[in-house]
C-alpha positions as CSV (number, residue, x, y, z in Angstrom):
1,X,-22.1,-30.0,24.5
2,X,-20.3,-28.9,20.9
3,X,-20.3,-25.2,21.0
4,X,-22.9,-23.3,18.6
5,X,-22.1,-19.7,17.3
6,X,-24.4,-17.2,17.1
7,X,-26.0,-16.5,13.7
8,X,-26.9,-13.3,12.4
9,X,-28.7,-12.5,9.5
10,X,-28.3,-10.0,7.1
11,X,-30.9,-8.1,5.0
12,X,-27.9,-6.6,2.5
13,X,-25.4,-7.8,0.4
14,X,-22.2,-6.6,-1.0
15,X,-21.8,-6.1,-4.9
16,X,-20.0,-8.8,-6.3
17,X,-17.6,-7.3,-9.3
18,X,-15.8,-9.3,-11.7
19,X,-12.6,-8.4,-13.2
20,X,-10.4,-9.7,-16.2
21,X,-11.0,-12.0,-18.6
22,X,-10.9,-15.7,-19.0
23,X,-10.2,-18.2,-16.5
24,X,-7.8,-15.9,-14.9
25,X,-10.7,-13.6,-14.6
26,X,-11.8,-13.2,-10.9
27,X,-14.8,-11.3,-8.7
28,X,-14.2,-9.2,-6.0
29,X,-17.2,-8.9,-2.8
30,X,-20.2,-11.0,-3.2
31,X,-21.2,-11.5,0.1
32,X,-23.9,-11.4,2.5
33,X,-22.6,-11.3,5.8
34,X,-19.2,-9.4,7.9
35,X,-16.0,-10.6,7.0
36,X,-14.5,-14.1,7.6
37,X,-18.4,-15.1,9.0
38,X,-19.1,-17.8,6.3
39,X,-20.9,-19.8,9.0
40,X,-23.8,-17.0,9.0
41,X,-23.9,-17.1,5.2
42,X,-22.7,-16.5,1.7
43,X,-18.8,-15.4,1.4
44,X,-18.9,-16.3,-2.4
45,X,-15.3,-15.1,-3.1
46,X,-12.0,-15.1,-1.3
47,X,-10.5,-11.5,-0.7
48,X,-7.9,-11.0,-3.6
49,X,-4.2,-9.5,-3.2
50,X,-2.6,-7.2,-6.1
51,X,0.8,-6.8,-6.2
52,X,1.8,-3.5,-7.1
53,X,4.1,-2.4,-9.7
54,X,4.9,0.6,-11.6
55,X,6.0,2.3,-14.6
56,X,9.1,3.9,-13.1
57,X,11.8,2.4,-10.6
58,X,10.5,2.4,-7.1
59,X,13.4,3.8,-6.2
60,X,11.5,5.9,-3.2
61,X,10.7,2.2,-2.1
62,X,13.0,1.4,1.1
63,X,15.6,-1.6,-0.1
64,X,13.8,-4.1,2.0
65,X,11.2,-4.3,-0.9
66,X,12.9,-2.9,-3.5
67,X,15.1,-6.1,-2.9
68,X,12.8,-9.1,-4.4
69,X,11.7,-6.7,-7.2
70,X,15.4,-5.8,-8.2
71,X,15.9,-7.8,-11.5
72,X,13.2,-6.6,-12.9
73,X,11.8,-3.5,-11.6
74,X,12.9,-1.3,-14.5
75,X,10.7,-2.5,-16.8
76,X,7.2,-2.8,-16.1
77,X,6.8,-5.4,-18.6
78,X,9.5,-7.9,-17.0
79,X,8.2,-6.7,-13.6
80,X,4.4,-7.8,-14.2
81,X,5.2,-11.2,-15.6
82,X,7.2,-12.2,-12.8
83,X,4.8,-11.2,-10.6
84,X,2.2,-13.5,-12.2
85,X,4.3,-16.6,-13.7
86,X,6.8,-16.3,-10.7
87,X,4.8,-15.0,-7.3
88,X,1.4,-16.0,-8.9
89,X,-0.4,-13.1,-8.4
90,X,-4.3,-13.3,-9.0
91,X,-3.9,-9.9,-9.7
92,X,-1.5,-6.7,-10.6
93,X,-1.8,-3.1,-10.1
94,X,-0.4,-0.4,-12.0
95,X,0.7,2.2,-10.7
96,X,1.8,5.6,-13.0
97,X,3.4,7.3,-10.7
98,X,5.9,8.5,-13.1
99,X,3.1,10.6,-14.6
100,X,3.1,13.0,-11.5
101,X,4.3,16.3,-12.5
102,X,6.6,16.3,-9.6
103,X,8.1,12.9,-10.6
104,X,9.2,12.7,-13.9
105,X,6.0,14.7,-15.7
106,X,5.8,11.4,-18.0
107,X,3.3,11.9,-21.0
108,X,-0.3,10.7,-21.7
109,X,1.5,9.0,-24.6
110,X,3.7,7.4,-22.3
111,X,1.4,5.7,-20.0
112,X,-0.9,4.2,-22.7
113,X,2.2,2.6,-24.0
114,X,3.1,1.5,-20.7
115,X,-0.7,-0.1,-20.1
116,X,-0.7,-1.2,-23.6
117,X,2.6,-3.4,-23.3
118,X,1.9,-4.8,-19.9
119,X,-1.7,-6.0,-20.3
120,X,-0.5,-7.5,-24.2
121,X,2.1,-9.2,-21.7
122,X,-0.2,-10.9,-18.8
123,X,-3.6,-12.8,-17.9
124,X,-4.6,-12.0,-14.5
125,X,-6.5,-8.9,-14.6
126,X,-5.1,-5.8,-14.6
127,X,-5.9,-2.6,-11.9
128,X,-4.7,0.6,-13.1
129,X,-3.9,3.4,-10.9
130,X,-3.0,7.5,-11.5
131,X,-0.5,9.1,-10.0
132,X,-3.2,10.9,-7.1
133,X,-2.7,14.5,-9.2
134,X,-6.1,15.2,-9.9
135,X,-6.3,17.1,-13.0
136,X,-3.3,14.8,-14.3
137,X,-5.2,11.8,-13.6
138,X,-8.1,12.8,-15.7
139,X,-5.8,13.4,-18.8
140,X,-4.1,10.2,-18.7
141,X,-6.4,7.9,-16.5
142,X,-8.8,8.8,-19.5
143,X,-6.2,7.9,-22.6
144,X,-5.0,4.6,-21.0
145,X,-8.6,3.3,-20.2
146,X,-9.7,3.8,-23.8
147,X,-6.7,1.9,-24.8
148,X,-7.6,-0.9,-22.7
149,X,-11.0,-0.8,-24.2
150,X,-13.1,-3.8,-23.4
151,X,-10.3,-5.9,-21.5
152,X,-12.5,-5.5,-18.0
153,X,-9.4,-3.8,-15.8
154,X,-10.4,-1.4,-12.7
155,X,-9.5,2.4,-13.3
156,X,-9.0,4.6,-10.4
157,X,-8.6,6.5,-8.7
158,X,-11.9,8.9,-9.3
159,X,-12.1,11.6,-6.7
160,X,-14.7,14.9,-5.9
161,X,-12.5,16.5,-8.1
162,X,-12.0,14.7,-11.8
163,X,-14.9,11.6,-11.6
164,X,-17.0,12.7,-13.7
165,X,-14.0,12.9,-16.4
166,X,-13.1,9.4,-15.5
167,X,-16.3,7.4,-14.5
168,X,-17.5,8.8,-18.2
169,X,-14.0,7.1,-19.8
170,X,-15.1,4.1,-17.8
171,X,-18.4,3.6,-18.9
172,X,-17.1,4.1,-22.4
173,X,-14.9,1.5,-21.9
174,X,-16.3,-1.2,-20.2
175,X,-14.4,-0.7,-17.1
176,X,-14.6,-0.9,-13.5
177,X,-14.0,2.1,-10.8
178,X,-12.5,2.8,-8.2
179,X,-14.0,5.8,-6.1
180,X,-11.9,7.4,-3.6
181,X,-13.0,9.7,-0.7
182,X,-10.9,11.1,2.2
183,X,-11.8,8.5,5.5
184,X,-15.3,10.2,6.2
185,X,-18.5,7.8,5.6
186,X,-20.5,10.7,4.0
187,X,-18.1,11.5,1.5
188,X,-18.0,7.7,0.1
189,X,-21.8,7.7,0.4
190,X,-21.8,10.8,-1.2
191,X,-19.5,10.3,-3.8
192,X,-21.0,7.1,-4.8
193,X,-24.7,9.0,-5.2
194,X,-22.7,11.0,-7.8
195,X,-21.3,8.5,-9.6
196,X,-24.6,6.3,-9.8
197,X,-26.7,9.7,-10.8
198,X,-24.2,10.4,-13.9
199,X,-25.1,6.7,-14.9
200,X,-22.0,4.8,-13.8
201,X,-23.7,1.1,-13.1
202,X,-23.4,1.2,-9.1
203,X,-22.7,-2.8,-9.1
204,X,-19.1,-1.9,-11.3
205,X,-18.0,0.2,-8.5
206,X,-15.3,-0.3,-5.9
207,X,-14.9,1.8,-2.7
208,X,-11.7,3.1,-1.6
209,X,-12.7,4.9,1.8
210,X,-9.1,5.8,2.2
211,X,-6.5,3.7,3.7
212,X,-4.1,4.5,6.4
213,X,-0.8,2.0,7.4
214,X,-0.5,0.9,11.4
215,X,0.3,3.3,14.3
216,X,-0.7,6.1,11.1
217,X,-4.5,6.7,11.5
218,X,-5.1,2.8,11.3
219,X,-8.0,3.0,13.7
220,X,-9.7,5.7,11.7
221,X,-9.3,3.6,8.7
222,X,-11.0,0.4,10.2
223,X,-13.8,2.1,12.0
224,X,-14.5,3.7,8.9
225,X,-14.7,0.4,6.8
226,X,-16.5,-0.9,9.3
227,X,-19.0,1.7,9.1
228,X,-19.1,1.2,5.6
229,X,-19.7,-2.3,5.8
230,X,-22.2,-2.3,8.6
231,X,-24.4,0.5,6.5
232,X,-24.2,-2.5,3.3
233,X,-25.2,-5.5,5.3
234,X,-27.3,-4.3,8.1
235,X,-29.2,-1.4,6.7
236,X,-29.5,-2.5,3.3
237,X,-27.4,0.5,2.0
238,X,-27.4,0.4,-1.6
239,X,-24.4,3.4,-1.9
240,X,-22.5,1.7,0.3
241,X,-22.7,-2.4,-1.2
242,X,-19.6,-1.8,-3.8
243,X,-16.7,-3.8,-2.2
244,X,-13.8,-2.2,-0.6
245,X,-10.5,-1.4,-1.3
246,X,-6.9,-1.4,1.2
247,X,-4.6,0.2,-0.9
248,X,-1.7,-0.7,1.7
249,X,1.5,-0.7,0.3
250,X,2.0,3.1,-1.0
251,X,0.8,4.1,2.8
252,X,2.8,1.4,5.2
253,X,6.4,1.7,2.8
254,X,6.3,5.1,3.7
255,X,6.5,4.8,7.9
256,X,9.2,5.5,10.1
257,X,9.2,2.1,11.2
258,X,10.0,0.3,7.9
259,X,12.9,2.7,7.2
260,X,14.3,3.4,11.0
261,X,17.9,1.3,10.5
262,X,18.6,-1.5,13.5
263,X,21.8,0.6,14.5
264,X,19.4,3.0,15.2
265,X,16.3,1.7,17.3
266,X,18.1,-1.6,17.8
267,X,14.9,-2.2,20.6
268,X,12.8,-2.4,17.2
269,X,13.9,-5.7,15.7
270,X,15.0,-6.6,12.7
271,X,14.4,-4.5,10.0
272,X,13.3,-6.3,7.0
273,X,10.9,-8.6,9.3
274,X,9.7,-5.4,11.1
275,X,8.5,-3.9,7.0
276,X,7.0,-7.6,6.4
277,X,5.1,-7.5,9.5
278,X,4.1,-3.7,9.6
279,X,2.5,-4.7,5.8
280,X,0.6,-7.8,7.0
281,X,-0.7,-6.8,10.0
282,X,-1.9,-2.9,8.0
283,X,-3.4,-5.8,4.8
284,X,-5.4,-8.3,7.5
285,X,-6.5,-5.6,9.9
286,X,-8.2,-3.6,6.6
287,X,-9.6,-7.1,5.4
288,X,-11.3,-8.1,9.0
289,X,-12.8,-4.2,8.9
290,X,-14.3,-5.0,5.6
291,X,-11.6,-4.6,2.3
292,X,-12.3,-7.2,-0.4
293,X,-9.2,-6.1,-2.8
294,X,-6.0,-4.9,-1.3
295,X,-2.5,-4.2,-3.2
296,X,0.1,-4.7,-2.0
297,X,4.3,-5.0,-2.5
298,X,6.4,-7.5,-0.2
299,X,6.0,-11.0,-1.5
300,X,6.4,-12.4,1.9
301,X,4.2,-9.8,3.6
302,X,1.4,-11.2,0.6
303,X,2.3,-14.9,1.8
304,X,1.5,-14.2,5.3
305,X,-2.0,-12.3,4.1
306,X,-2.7,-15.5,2.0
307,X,-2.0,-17.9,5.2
308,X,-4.0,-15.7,7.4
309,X,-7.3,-15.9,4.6
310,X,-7.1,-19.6,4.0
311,X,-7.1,-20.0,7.9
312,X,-10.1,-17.7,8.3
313,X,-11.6,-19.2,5.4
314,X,-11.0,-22.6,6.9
């Protein structure tokens, strides 16, 4: 007899959220049932990788990915295109890290220019990204969305401590959100209610729970997904529905393991397939807990993500 699986049903859904504009536009979430199960129900839309660039050399990036990115890496401009005309990213993701006061300090002025020229320069939609300083983010997060007005890009990230400055320069924008909390259930929920009672529209958010790269908290990170998810589709959690983000490259580029040279830890393997592998197996364990957007850096590392959703999607 043919095998049957198990069907579950759902009374929740996740929020689907469209992004960009066009026929590159694309919608992130949408579904009604755990990750990957299509044969219990709806799964709408296909996870969606963002490759991550930014507006300063990633020259804290170890070589192994600073390598594919080299010709073009010092101008954000160059760098986006290739990403979309030559890897053909569905997505890119901005990051201003050069605005951190401890980087280079780089100006309000300075970052809208830097939005400005790489969204007049691509299609794909466009997620943009602070530095993680707080009180900086809320200057320039806030001057970069309103010169982006209308074009549909996620802004992010809004924390306890600045969303109210940047979920209002979303809403007058006609933006999308990204809401941050640090890996505790109660604070998403919690930051969410906050968001939804100043107004923001609940169904134009996207939840970033906090990610974590593998052997570096990765467990926390998934069972707290998980949670996440679970509370959307089982309980019919309204906070909880926005889709997920797995902001994986700034956390799995940092580890010991994809900077440890061979002559080293020669038991380790190979060092750039050991960064590839460390990033892949960090993006598909986030997207089987529950992440529907995830950015990312490695081209190959995005390759083997892509392989691994077709295959689940069948």
């Amino acid at each position: 007899m043919p095998f049957t699986p198990p069907k579950e049903s759902y009374s929740g859904k996740v929020y689907g959220v469209g992004v960009g504009e066009g026929d590159s536009a694309v919608t992130v979430g949408g579904e009604n049932v755990l990750p990957f199960h299509s044969f219990e129900g709806e799964t709408p839309n296909k996870p969606i990788i963002a490759y991550e660039i930014q507006d300063v050399p990633p020259s804290d990036w170890p070589k192994d990915v600073q390598e594919p990115f080299k010709d073009v890496s010092g101008d954000p401009v160059q760098w986006a295109k290739f990403c979309q005309d030559t890897l053909k990213a569905k997505a890119i993701a901005l990051r201003l890290v050069g605005t951190h006061p401890d980087m280079e300090d780089r100006s309000v002025e300075d970052a809208v220019k830097t939005v400005t020229d790489v969204l007049g320069a691509i299609e794909v939609p466009l997620v943009i990204l602070g530095s993680n300083h707080a009180e900086k983010d809320a200057a320039v997060l806030v001057a970069v969305s309103e010169a982006a007005k209308d074009r549909n890009c996620v802004i992010g990230k809004a924390q306890e401590a600045n969303y109210k400055t940047i979920a209002a320069a979303a809403i007058a924008n006609n933006h999308k959100l990204i809401a941050m909390s640090e890996l505790d259930i109660n604070l998403s929920k919690q930051l969410n209610i906050l968001l939804t009672q100043m107004g923001f529209d609940k169904e134009k958010l996207i939840t970033d729970p906090m990610s974590s790269a593998l052997g570096y908290g990765l467990e926390y990170t998934y069972s707290v997904m998980e949670r996440i998810r679970l509370a959307a589709l089982t309980q019919n959690d309204e906070t909880m529905q926005p889709p997920m983000l797995g902001d994986v490259g700034v956390y799995v580029w940092k580890t010991k393991e994809t900077h440890a040279p061979e002559s080293d830890l020669p038991e380790w393997g190979s060092l750039p397939e050991r960064g590839i592998a460390w990033e892949a197996v960090t993006a598909t364990s986030l997207l089987i807990a529950g992440a529907e957007l995830l950015v990312m850096r490695h081209p190959k590392a995005v390759d083997a993500v892509d392989k691994f959703i077709a295959e689940m999607e069948g």
